[in-house]
Structures are given as C-alpha cells and as structure tokens.
C-alpha positions in Angstrom: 26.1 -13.7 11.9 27.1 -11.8 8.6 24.6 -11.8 5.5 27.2 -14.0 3.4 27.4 -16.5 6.3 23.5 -16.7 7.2 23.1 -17.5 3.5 25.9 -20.3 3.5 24.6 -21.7 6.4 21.0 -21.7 4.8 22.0 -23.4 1.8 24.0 -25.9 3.4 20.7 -27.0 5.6 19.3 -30.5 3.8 16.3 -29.4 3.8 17.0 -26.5 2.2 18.8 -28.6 -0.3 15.6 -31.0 -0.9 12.7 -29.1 -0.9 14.3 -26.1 -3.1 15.1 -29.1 -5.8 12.1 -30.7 -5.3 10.5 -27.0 -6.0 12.4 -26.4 -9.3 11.1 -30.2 -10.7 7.5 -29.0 -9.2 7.3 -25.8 -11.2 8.4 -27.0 -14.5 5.6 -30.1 -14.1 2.7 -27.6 -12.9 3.5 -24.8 -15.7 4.6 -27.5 -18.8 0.7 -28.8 -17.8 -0.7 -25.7 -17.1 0.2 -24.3 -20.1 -0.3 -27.7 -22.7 -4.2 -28.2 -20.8 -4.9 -24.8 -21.5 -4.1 -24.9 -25.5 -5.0 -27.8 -25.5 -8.3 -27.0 -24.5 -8.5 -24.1 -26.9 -7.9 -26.1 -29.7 -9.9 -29.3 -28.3 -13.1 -26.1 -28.3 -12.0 -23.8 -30.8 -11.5 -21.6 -28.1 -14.4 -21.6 -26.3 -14.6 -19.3 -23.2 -16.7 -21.6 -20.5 -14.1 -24.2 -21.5 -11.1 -22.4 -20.6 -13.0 -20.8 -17.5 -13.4 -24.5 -16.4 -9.6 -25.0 -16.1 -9.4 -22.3 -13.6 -12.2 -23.7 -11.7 -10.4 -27.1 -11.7 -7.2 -25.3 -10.1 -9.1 -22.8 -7.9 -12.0 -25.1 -6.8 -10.1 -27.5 -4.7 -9.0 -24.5 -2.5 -12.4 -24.2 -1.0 -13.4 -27.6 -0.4 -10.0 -28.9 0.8 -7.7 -26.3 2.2 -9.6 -26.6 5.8 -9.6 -30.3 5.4 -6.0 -30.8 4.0 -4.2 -28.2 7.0 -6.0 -30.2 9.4 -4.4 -33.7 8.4 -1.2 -32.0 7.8 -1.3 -31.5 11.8 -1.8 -35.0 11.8 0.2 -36.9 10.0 3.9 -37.0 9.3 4.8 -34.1 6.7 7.5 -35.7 4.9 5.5 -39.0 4.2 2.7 -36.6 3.3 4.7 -34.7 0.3 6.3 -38.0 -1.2 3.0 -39.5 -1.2 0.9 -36.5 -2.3 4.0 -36.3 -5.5 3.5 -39.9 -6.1 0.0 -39.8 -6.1 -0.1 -36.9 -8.7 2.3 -38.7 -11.2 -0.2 -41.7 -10.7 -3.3 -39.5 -11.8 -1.1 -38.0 -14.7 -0.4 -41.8 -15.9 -4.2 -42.2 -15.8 -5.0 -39.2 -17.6 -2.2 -40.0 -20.5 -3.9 -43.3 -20.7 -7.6 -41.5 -21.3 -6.2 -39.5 -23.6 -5.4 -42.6 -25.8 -8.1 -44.5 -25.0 -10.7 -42.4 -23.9 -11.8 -39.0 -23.8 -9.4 -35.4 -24.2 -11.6 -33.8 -21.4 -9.6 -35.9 -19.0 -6.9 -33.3 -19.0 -9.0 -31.6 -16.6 -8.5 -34.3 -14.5 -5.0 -33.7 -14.2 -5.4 -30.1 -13.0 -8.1 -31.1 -10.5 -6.2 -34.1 -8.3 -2.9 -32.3 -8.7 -4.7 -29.3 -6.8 -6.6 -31.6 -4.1 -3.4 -32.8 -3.1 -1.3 -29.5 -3.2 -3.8 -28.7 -0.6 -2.4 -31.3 1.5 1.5 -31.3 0.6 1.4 -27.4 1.2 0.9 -27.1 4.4 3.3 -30.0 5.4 5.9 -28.4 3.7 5.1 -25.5 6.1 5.2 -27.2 9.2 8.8 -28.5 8.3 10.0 -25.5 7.1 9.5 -24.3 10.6 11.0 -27.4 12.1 14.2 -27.1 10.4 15.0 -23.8 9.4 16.1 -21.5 12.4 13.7 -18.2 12.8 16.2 -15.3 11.7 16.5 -17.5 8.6 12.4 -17.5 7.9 11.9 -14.8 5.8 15.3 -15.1 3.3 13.9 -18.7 2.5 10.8 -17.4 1.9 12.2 -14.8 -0.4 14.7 -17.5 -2.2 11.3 -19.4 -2.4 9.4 -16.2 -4.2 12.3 -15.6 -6.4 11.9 -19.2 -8.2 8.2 -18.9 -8.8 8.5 -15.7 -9.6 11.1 -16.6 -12.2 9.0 -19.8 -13.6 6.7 -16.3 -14.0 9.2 -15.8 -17.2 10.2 -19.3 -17.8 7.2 -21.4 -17.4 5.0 -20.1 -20.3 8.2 -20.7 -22.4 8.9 -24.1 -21.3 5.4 -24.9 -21.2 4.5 -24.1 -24.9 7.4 -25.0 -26.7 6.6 -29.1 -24.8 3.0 -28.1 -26.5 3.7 -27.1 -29.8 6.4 -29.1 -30.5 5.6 -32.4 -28.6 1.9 -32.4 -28.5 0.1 -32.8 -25.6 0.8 -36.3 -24.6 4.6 -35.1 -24.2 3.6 -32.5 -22.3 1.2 -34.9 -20.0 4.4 -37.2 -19.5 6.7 -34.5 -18.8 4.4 -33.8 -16.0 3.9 -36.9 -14.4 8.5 -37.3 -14.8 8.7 -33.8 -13.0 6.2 -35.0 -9.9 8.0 -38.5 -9.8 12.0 -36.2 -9.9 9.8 -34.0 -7.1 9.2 -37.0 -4.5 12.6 -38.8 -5.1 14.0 -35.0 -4.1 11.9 -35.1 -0.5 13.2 -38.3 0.0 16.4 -36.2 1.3 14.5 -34.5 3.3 15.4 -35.2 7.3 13.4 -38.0 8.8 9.9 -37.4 10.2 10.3 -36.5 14.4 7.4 -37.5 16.6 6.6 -34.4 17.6 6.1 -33.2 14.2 2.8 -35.1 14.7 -0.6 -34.2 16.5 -0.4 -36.9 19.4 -4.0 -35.6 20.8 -6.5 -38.3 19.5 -9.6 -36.0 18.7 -11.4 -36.3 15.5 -11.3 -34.5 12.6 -13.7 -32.0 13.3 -12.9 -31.4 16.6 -9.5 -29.9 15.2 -11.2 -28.2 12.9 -12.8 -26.2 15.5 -9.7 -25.4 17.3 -8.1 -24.2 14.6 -10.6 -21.8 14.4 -10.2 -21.5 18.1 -6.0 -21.1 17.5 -6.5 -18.4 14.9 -9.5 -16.6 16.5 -7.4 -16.1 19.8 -4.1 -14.5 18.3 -4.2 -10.9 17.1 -1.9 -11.1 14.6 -3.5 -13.6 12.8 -6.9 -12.2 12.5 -5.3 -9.1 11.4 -3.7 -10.9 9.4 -7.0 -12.9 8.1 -8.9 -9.6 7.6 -5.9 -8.1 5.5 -6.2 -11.1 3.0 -10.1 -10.5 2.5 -9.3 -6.7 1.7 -6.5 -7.8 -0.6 -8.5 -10.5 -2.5 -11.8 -8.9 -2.5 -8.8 -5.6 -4.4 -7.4 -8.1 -6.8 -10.6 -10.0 -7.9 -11.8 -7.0 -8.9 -9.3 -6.2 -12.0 -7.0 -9.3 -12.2 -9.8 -10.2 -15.4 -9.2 -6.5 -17.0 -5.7 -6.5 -16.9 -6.6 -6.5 -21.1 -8.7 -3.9 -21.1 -5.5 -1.7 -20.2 -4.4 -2.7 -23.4 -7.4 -2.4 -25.5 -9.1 0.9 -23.9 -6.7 2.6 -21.9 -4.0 2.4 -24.0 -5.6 1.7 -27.8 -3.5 -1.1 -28.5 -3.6 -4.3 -29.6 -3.9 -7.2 -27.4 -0.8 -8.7 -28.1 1.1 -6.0 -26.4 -0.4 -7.7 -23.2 3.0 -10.4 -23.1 5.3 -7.0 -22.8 3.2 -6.2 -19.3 3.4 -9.9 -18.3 7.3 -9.6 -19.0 8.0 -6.8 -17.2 6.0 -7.3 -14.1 8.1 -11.3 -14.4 11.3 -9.8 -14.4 10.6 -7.0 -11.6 9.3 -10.1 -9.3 12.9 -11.6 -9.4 14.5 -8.2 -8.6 12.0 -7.6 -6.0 12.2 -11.2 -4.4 16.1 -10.8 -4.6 15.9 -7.0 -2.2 13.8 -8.7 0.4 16.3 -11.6 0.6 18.8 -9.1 1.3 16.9 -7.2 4.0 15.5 -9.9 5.8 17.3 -9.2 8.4 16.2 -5.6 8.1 12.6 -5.6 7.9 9.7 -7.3 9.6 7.1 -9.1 8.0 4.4 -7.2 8.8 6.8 -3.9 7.5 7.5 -5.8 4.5 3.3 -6.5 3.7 2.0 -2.7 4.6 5.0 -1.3 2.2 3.8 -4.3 -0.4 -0.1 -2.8 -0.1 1.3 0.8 -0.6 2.9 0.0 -3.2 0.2 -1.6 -4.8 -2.3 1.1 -4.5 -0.3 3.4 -5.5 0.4 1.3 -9.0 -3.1 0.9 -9.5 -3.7 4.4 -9.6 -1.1 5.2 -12.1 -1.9 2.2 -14.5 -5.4 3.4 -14.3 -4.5 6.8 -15.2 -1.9 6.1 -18.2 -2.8 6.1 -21.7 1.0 6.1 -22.6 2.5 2.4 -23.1 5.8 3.4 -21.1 4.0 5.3 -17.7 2.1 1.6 -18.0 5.6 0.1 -18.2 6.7 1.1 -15.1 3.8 0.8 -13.2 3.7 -2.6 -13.9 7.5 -2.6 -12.8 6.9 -0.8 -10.0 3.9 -3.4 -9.1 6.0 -6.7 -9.7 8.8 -5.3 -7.5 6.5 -4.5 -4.4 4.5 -7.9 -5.3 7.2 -10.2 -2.6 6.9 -7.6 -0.5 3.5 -9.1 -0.1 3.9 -12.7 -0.4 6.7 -13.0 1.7 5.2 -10.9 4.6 2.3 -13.2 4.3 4.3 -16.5 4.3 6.9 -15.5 7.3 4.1 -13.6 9.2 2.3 -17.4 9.2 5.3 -18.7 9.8 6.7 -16.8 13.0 3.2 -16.3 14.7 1.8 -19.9 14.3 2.5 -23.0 16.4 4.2 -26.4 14.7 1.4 -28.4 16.1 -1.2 -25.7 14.2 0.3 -24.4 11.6 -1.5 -26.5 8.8 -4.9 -25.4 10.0 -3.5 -21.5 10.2 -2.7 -21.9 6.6 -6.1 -24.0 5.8 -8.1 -21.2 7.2 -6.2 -18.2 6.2 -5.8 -19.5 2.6 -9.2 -19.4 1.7 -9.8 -16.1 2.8 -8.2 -15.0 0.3 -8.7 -17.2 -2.6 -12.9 -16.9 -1.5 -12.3 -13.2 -1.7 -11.0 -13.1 -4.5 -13.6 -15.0 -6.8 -16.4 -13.3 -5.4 -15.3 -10.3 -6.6 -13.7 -11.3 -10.2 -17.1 -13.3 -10.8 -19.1 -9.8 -11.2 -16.0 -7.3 -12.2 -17.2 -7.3 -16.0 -20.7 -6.5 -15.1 -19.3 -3.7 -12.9 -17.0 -2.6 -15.0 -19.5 -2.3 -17.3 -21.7 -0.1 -15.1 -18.9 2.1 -14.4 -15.4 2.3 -15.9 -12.1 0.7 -16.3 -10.6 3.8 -14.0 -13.0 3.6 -11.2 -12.5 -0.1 -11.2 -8.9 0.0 -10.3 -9.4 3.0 -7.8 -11.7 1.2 -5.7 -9.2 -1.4 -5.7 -6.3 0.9 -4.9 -8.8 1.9 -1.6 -9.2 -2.0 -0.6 -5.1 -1.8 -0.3 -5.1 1.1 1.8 -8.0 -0.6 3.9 -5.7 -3.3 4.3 -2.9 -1.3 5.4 -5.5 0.3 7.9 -6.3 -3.0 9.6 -2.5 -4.1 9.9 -1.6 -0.8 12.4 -2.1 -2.6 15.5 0.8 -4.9 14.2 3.2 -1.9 12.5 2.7 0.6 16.0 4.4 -1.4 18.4 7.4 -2.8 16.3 5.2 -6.2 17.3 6.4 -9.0 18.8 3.3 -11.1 20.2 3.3 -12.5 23.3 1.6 -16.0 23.2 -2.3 -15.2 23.5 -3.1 -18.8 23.1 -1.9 -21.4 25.1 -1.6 -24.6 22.8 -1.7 -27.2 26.2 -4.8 -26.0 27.0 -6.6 -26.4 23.4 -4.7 -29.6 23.4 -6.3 -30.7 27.1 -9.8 -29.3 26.1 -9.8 -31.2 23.2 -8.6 -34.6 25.1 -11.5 -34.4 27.4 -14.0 -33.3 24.5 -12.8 -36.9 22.9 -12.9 -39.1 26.0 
C-alpha cells in the first residue's frame, strides 16, 4: 500500500475520525484551563511561587497515585464507556468548581486541575487499548505521529487560545469553556465503534492480583524493560534542567526574560515539522530507531544550548531539539503499542508512565540547589550523558533490527491468576 493510500485509508477509519475530534475539543479545554488557573492564581496571590508550584502538583500528582490503579481498570472495563464517562465526569467537576467560584472559595480552581488528571489517568490508557484494536499495525506509528503533531501544535496555539478566554473573559469564561470542550469531547467518542467482549479482562481476579501481573507482563518482555529503564534515564535527564530553561536567558545569554516566549516559539513550530517527517517515514523507521535517533539528538542540543551565549546558536538548538522531540514520543507510544498485549496494555502504560514522570520530579525537585553548587553548563552536560545512557540501554533492541518473539505467554498469567482467585 502507497503512502497517499495508507493515509486515506487511516483517515477514513471511525475511530480515527472520533477520537482525533474528540482530541482537538480535549486540547483546547485542558490548555484554555491550564492557562486561566494559572493567571488566575497569580493574580488570586500576587504571584506567589508555592502557589503556582501547587498547580503543577495538582497535574503531576495524580500520576503517581493513579496511573498503576487507572491501567489496571482500563484492562477491565469497556474502554469506550470508560472515555465518555471519564469526559462526562470532568465537565461535572468543572460545573462544580464554576459554582465555588461564585459561591465559595477561588482556590477551587485547583480542583479542576486535580479530578481532570485522576481521570486522564483512567481515559488514557483506554484510549490505548482501542487504538490497538482498531487501527491495523503498519498504521501505529503514522497515528501516533498525526497524534504528536496536534499537541504539539496546541504547543503554539494553546497559550494563545488560553489567555486571550482569560483576559478577556475572566476566569469564569474560561472555567465554562472547559467544562463545553469536555462535554464536545464525550459526544465525539460516542462515534467511536462499539465496545467488543474481548476488549474486556474476562479473568475474575482482584485488583491487586492484576496489579502483580502487570508487573509480571512487563518484567518478562525485554523490550519493555529496556524500554522502562530508558524512561528513568530520560526523566531523571529532563528533571534536571526543564526548571532552568530561564536561566539560558538570563545567564547564558544576558538577556531579559521575556526573550524566553521566542525559545518556546521556535521549539512549537519545530514539533509540528518534526511530528509531520516521522508521519512520512513510518513506514521507514522502527520505533526503537526513531527513540535512539530522538536521544541523540537531544544530547547533542543540550550541549550546544549549554555552550551558546549567542541568541541565534540558541535558536537553532532549540530548533534542532523540537524537531527530534517526536522522534521520542512517538518511539515511545508505538514501541508500547506493538510490544504490549490488548488484554495488558493499560497496566504496560500504568507502570511505564510513572517511571518517567517519578524520574523526572526527583530530579527537578533539587536541580536549583545543584545548580547552584555547580553551573548552569554542567547542569545540562550531565543531562546530555543521561541521553546517551539511554541510548546505551536501548542496543539490545537497535542490534538485531528487533522483532520480539512473545516471551510472555498471556494464557498462562491469565490461568495462574484464575487459580490464585478460586
């Protein structure tokens, strides 16, 4: 099948119709909120730095404590239900928070950034699991790049969209915007193909017994724990400077801070250009090709924003970055994708997830005090290494053009786990 055809085909697929519509009404709710909570709360606090700190722990928290806990249920129940309800649910707490506002306190708005990412932790996954069912293999990693390309331009739009609802509307606007977009979101998946039976875990075990065999699932295929150990390396990397991305600014290059948005732009606009390359060697490239090149890439951007004190050598470096940037994302995603089964793939993505988010914050909650106790330059080199140490544990995967065989065998977790609950 031709590029142009594979494409048409995709498109024509309902469920590529629903969920990339649903997507579009998604990202305009999550950045019109993200952005009006977070001036909001500036203005609320007169820009007070534990406040606005405590918006990324409503977003980020949730991660931790339900990513193991929402994959598993996604194996469980039926993933279209599961998105529509987890949509509806979010436009319900948006209601309730525009109805605090009014009545009650503004510190509700935290609220809204808190439920909304409990139950993303939930819809994700099932989203997942039907992208698998419905979209043929060879198709995986286009969608996944079609997918990048949106969020990657909301990366442009977003902020835009968000702040003009803000400033011009106030922050009740914004709050009801939000709560329209979710509802527009679930009437979307309501396209979506009906739920099949077997997109459901018949095995009646409880929660925690799946729990352990998804740690059982991921433990016993290579690529997957490769793949786990290559998203510690990465988020311990990023953690590390994704706070002193200002400090370029202010130190490296002795400007003002305000020049920040012109490295935000460009790094936006190289995303889509990236995103859109990958589409058009999917059929070209394997995901695990696609992640090393993405980590290469990477380092090698780190090392030359580190070193500029020019404005344009920073330019491209954060060009070069936000071109490579899918490379990674998208490996990720399809890699997941290819070498996980239906019936697991919510745990896969409940266990990986966290590995990286969890790496990520432990490092970005000391690099100021390191930073400090060094410099911004070996900051960024020791995050350039992490990359290549990340590259390192992905050989096994790049050496043998890799294919895996299935080192699990699903019917027998399934069986152990029938006797376990008899």
């Amino acid at each position: 099948m031709s590029g142009a055809s594979s494409m048409s085909s995709f498109f024509k697929n309902r469920f590529v119709q629903s969920i990339l519509l649903s997507g579009l009404f998604l990202q305009i709710g999550i950045w019109v909120r993200n952005l009006g909570v977070l001036m909001f709360v500036m203005e609320k606090t007169n820009k007070d730095a534990f406040a606005v700190s405590m918006i990324s722990v409503a977003e980020y928290a949730p991660i931790f404590i339900f990513s193991f806990i929402g994959g598993a249920f996604a194996d469980r129940w039926r993933p279209k239900r599961t998105m529509i309800t987890c949509e509806i649910l979010s436009a319900i707490s948006i209601l309730a928070v525009l109805l605090t506002l009014e009545f009650g306190t503004w510190r509700a708005v935290f609220f809204a950034t808190l439920v909304s990412a409990i139950l993303s932790q939930f819809s994700q996954p099932s989203g997942m699991k039907l992208f698998k069912a419905h979209v043929p293999e060879e198709q995986m990693q286009m969608g996944m790049s079609i997918n990048q390309t949106m969020q990657a331009l909301f990366m442009i739009l977003g902020p835009i969209v968000g702040t003009y609802v803000y400033v011009n509307l106030g922050i009740d606007a914004s709050i009801a915007v939000t709560g329209a977009a979710f509802v527009l979101s679930a009437l979307a998946l309501t396209w979506l193909p009906a739920d099949r039976m077997q997109d459901v875990n018949k095995v009646k075990t409880n929660i925690g017994q799946e729990l352990m065999l998804g740690f059982r699932y991921v433990l016993g295929k290579k690529s997957l724990t490769l793949l786990g150990g290559c998203f510690i390396a990465a988020g311990l990397g990023i953690g590390l400077v994704q706070p002193l991305g200002i400090f370029i600014i202010t130190e490296r290059l002795q400007l003002t801070m305000d020049y920040l948005q012109w490295l935000l732009t460009v790094n936006g606009v190289a995303m889509i250009i990236g995103a859109i390359i990958v589409m058009g060697l999917s059929k070209k490239l394997k995901p695990q090709h696609l992640l090393a090149i993405g980590l290469v890439g990477s380092a090698s951007t780190m090392i030359l924003v580190s070193f500029s004190t020019v404005l344009w050598l920073t330019l491209i470096g954060q060009f070069i970055s936000g071109l490579v940037l899918p490379c990674i994302q998208i490996g990720i995603s399809t890699m997941i994708l290819k070498n996980s089964d239906e019936a697991y793939l919510g745990r896969v993505n409940g266990i990986l997830n966290p590995l990286f988010i969890g790496s990520m914050v432990i490092t970005m909650s000391f690099s100021g005090w390191l930073k400090n106790m060094t410099s911004l330059l070996i900051m960024y080199e020791i995050t350039a290494a992490l990359f290549v140490v990340g590259v390192f544990i992905m050989l096994p995967l790049l050496k043998r053009g890799y294919e895996e065989k299935e080192s699990v065998q699903v019917g027998a977790l399934q069986q152990d786990a029938s006797q376990a609950s008899q």
